[in-house]
N, C-alpha and C positions, 0 to 999 in steps of 0.2 A: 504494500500500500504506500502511496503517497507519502510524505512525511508532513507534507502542507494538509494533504484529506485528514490525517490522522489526528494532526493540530486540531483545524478547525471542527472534527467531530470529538473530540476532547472539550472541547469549549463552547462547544455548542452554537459557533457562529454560523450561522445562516447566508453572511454575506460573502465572507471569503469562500465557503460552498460555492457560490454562483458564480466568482470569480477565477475559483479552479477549473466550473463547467465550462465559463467563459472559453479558457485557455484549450481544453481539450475535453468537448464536447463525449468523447466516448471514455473520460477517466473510470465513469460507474462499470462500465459495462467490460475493463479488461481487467478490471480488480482481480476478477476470478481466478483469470489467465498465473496470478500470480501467488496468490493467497485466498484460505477460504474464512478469512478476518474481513470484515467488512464495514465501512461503519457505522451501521443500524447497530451493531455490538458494541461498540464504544460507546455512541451515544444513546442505546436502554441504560448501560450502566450506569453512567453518568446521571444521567436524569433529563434529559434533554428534548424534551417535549417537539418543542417548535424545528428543531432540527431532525427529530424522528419524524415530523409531521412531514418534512420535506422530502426526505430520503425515502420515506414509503408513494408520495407523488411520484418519482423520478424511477422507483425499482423496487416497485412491490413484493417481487419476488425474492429479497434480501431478506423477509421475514421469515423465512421458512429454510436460511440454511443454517447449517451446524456447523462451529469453529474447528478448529484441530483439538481443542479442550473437553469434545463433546456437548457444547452448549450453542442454543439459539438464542434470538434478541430479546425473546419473550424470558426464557431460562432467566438472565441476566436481569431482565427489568420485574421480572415477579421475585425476583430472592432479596431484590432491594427495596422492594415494596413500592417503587413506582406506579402508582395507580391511571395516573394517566395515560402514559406508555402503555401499559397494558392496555389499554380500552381500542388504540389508537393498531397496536397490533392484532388484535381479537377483530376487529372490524378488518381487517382482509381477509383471516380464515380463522371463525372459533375454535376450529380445530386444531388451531396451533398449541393452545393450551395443554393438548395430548403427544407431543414432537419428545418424540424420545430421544436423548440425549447419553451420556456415560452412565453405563450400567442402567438405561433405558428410563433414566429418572427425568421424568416429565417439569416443564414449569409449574403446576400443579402439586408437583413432591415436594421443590423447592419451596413454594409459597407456604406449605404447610411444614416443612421442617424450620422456616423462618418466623412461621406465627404470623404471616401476612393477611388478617381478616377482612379488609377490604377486596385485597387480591382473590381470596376464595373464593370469595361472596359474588365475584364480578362473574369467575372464570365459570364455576357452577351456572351463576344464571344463563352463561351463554351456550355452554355446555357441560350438560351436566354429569354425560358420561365420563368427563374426566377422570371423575374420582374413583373408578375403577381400573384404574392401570395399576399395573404393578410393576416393581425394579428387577432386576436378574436375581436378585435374595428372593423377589417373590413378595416384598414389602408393599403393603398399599399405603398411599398418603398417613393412613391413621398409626399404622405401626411408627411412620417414619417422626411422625406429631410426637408421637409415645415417646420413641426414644431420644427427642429433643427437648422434653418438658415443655410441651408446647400447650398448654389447657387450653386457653383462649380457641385458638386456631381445632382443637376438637371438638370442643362445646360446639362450634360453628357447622362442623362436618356433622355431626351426629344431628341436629338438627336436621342437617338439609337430608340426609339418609331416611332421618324417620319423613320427612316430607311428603320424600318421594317414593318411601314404600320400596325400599332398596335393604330392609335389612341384612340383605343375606351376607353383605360386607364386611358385617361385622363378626360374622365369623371366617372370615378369608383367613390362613395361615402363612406365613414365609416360610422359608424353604427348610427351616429347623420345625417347622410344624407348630407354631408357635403363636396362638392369636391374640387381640390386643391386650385382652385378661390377662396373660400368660406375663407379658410386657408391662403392664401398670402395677401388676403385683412384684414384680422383680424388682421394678423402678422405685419400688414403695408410693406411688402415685395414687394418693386416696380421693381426691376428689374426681379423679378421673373413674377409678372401680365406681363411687359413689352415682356418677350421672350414668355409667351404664348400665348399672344393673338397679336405678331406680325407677322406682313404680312410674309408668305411663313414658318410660323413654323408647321401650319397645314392644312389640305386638308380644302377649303373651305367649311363651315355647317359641318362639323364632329363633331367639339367641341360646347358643349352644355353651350354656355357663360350665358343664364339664366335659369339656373338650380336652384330648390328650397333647400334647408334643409328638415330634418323634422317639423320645426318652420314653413315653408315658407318661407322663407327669400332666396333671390338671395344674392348673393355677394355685391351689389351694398348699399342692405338694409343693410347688414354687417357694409360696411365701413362708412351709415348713423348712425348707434345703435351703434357705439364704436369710438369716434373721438377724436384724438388725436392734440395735440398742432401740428406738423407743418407734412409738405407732402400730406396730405389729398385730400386738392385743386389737387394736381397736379394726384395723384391716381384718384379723380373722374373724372378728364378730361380723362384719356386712359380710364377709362370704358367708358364714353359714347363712347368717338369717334371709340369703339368697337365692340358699341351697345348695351351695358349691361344697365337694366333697372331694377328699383324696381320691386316687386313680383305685387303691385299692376295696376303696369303700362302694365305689359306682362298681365295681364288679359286684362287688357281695351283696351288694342291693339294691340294684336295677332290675324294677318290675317285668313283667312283659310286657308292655307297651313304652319300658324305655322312661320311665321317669324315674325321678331324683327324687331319694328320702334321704330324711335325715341318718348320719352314719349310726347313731343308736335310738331307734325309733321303738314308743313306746310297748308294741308286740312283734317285740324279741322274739323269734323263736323258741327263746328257751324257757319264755313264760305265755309264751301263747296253746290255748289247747282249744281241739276242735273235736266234740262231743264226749271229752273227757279224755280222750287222747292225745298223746304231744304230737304237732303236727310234723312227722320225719319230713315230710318235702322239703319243708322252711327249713328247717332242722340242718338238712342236706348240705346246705347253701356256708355253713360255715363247717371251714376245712379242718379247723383245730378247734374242738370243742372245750376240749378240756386246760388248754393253754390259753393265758391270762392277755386279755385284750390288747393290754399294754407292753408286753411283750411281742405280739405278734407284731404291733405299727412298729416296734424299736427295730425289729429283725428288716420289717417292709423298708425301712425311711431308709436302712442301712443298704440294703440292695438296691433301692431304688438311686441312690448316694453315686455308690460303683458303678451300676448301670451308665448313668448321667456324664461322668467324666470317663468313662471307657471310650477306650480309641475305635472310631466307627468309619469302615471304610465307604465316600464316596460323600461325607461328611464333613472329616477332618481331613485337610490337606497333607498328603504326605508329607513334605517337604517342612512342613512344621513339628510331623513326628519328625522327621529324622535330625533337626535341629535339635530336640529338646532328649533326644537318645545320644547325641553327639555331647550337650552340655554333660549329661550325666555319665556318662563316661570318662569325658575329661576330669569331674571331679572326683570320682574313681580313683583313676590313676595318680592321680595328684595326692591324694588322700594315702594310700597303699605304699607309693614311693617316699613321703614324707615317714609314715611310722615305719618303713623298713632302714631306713637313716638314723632314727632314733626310737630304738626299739622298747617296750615298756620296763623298765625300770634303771633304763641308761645302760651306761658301758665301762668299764674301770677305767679310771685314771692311773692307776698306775699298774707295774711288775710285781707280780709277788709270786716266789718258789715255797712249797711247804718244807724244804729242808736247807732253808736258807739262816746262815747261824741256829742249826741247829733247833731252830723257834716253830712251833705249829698255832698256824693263825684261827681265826674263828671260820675261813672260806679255806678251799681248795687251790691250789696254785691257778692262776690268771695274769694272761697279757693285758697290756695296757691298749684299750680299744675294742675289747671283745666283749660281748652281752654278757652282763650281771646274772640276766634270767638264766642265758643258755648255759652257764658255769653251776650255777645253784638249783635247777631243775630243768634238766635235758627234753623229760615228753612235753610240757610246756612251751617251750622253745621251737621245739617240731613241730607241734601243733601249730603255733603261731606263723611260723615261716613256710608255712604247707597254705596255709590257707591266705597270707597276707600275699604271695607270690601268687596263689593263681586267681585273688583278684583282681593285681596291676596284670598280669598276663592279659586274663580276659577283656580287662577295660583297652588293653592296644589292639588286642583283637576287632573290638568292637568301633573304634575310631577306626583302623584299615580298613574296613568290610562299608562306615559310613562316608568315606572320604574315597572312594575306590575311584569313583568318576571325576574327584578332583584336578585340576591343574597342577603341575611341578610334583605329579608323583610318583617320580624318583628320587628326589628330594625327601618327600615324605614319607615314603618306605627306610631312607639312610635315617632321618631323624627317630621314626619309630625303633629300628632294631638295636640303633646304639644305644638310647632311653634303657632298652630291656636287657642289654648286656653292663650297663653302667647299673642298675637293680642289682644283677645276680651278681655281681664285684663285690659293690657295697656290702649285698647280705654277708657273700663268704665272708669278705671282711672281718665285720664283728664275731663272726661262727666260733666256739672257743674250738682250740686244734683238733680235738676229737671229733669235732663234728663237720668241721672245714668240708671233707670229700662228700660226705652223706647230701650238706645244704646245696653246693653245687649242684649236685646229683637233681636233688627235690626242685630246684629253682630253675635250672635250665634246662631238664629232660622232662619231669609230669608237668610241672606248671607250662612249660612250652607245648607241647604236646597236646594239653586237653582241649583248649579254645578252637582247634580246627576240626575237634572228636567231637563236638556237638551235636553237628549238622548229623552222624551217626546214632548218637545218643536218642536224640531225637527220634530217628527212624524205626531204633529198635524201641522204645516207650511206645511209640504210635502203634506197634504192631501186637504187643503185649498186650495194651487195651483194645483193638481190635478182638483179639484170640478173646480175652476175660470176659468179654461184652458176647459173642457169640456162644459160651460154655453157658455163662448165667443165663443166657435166652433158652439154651438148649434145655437146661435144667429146671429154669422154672415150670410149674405146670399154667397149659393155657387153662383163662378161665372160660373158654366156650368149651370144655369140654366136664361134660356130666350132665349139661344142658339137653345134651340132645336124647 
């Protein structure tokens, strides 16, 4: 672009515009040729009414393209809440309002992760399917509200929803399965829980108040697995009094027709009788009868805990396990080489022979640098240098095997192998004489050795439980049989 265009749609001048057109009547029209910056973008950002007013005169069609950044003029002038601009863009195509953009987030996502309520208010009325887009996460405007602490700018949306008789929106999920509930209870966002799920904001049974995640998890489990020092109490009370129930409790107590009781509702099956009989069906329905309630939600909250942060393929990006298996490795090893350096209870300072002047000490004879422990208790010693070697082993193992596809890695095979012959040094080192050949032995043949005997290890485990899994099938008796 021009440097003089750029000026003057920076500044919103109007006249030096004309005088640029002056000079070279087709400036608008080879912008493209060059850059896809234009400056209906400069000047939505800016705020620039009367020069947007001009520029959409001279190349209407500048309103409808996309930067290099992912953004159009509208993008820019709805996240700055230019209300005029807006109006002045919308009146070429209200459909621009819907102009997908980076990660396909609409000027519409922007106005509401900005709390732009004028902007809504305009873009809905002109088009109101807007508010139905979604981002590549699969976020619609209200999730995007949610996680900006944008109340204002929801109040507004949830209105216009119930208006137009669109609730289905609000229960739309993002790509973690995750609906607005899910987000205002994590956020700790009570007045937002409060205007959803209060009386007359939605058609009764439309909104799906326990809805899972992809974890499982209802909202309810949300604001149990993340609690916060104050509000909590008063957040779980409008769920219940909502009807919102743990994941595990809409199992145990979902009707057939699919409705929500309270998780201890007054005819309990185990005080409920039906002409003097305890009702087995109901009865049925809890798995642990004789284990204490409160135990089972500790066991439930805890699996559901692990569940939650368990690595899930096509979820969690590899590339971020393998960073966070690479950190923990490196601390591994770090950890492993550090206490085989200084072993638990030091090293002697100095020489001592037991038949040196004739004198017998309280220890054994010891050189000056060799393990306290491994002089005074030998299995101790072994045991520790057994197991402290084929940690740092396995942690270089495990940086090779993450770092395989790296750069300079010949480089980085020379820096690993000397690291682990500079270990087995050090240990022998301090090793008292006796034990010198043995720690070698233990440090540079099993501990070397076993990190590449895994991937075998493995094999033969998996095949073991295969075999034990088909005996105990073979073994059990079916239960269709006696039946017939």
């Amino acid at each position: 672009m021009d440097s003089r265009l750029f000026e003057s749609a920076l500044t919103g001048n109007i006249d030096d515009l004309h005088k640029l057109l002056r000079e070279n009547p087709l400036m608008l029209h080879t912008i493209s040729l060059y850059t896809n910056q234009n400056p209906l973008h400069i000047a939505s950002a800016e705020g620039h009414v009367g020069f947007v007013t001009e520029i959409l005169k001279l190349k209407p069609e500048y309103a409808k393209e996309v930067n290099k950044d992912g953004f159009s003029p509208l993008h820019m002038a709805a996240a700055n809440g230019h209300i005029e601009i807006v109006r002045e863009l919308m009146n070429i195509d209200p459909k621009l309002c819907s102009v997908a953009g980076r990660e396909k987030k609409t000027p519409f996502h922007f106005a509401a992760m900005k709390g732009r309520v004028d902007v809504i208010n305009e873009m809905l009325g002109r088009y109101a399917e807007c508010i139905e887009g979604v981002t590549v996460q699969k976020e619609t405007a209200l999730h995007l509200a949610i996680k900006n602490n944008q109340f204002e700018a929801i109040k507004v949306m949830v209105a216009w929803i119930v208006r137009m008789k669109k609730e289905d929106i609000l229960n739309l999920k993002d790509e973690q399965g995750n609906t607005l509930l899910h987000l205002a209870t994590w956020k700790k966002q009570r007045q937002v829980i409060e205007l959803v799920l209060g009386s007359g904001t939605t058609s009764p049974g439309l909104l799906d108040i326990n809805a899972t995640n992809r974890t499982g998890l209802t909202a309810m489990d949300v604001l149990q697995m993340f609690p916060s020092e104050a509000g909590d109490r008063e957040i779980a009370e409008i769920l219940r009094q909502a009807g919102l129930v743990s994941a595990r409790d809409v199992t145990l107590h979902r009707s057939p027709s699919h409705e929500f009781h309270d998780p201890e509702p007054q005819d309990h099956p185990r005080t409920q009788r039906r002409n003097g009989r305890w009702d087995e069906n109901m009865a049925s329905h809890d798995p642990e009868p004789d284990q204490p309630r409160t135990r089972r939600r500790s066991r439930w909250w805890f699996e559901s805990m692990a569940e939650y942060f368990k690595f899930k393929k096509g979820r969690d990006s590899p590339s971020e396990a393998r960073n966070t298996l690479l950190v923990i490795a490196v601390l591994v090893a770090t950890a492993t080489f550090q206490v085989g350096l200084n072993p638990p209870g030091g090293t002697w300072e100095d020489s001592y022979f037991t038949n040196q002047n004739n004198a017998t000490g309280l220890h054994g004879s010891h050189l000056a640098g060799t393990s306290i422990m491994g002089t005074n208790d030998t299995t101790s010693f072994v045991l520790f240098v057994a197991s402290n070697s084929l940690g740092f082993a396995m942690s270089l193992f495990m940086i090779n095997i993450l770092t395989s596809e790296f750069p300079m890695q010949l480089e980085l095979q020379i820096c690993l192998i000397s690291l682990f012959f500079t270990y087995n040094t050090a240990i022998s080192s301090i090793a008292p004489s006796n034990l010198r050949t043995f720690t070698v032995i233990l440090t540079s043949v099993f501990s070397g050795s076993i990190p590449p005997s895994t991937f075998l290890v493995k094999q033969v485990l998996h095949m073991f439980k295969t075999i034990a899994k088909d005996i105990i099938h073979r073994v059990r008796p079916n239960p269709t049989q006696g039946q017939l």
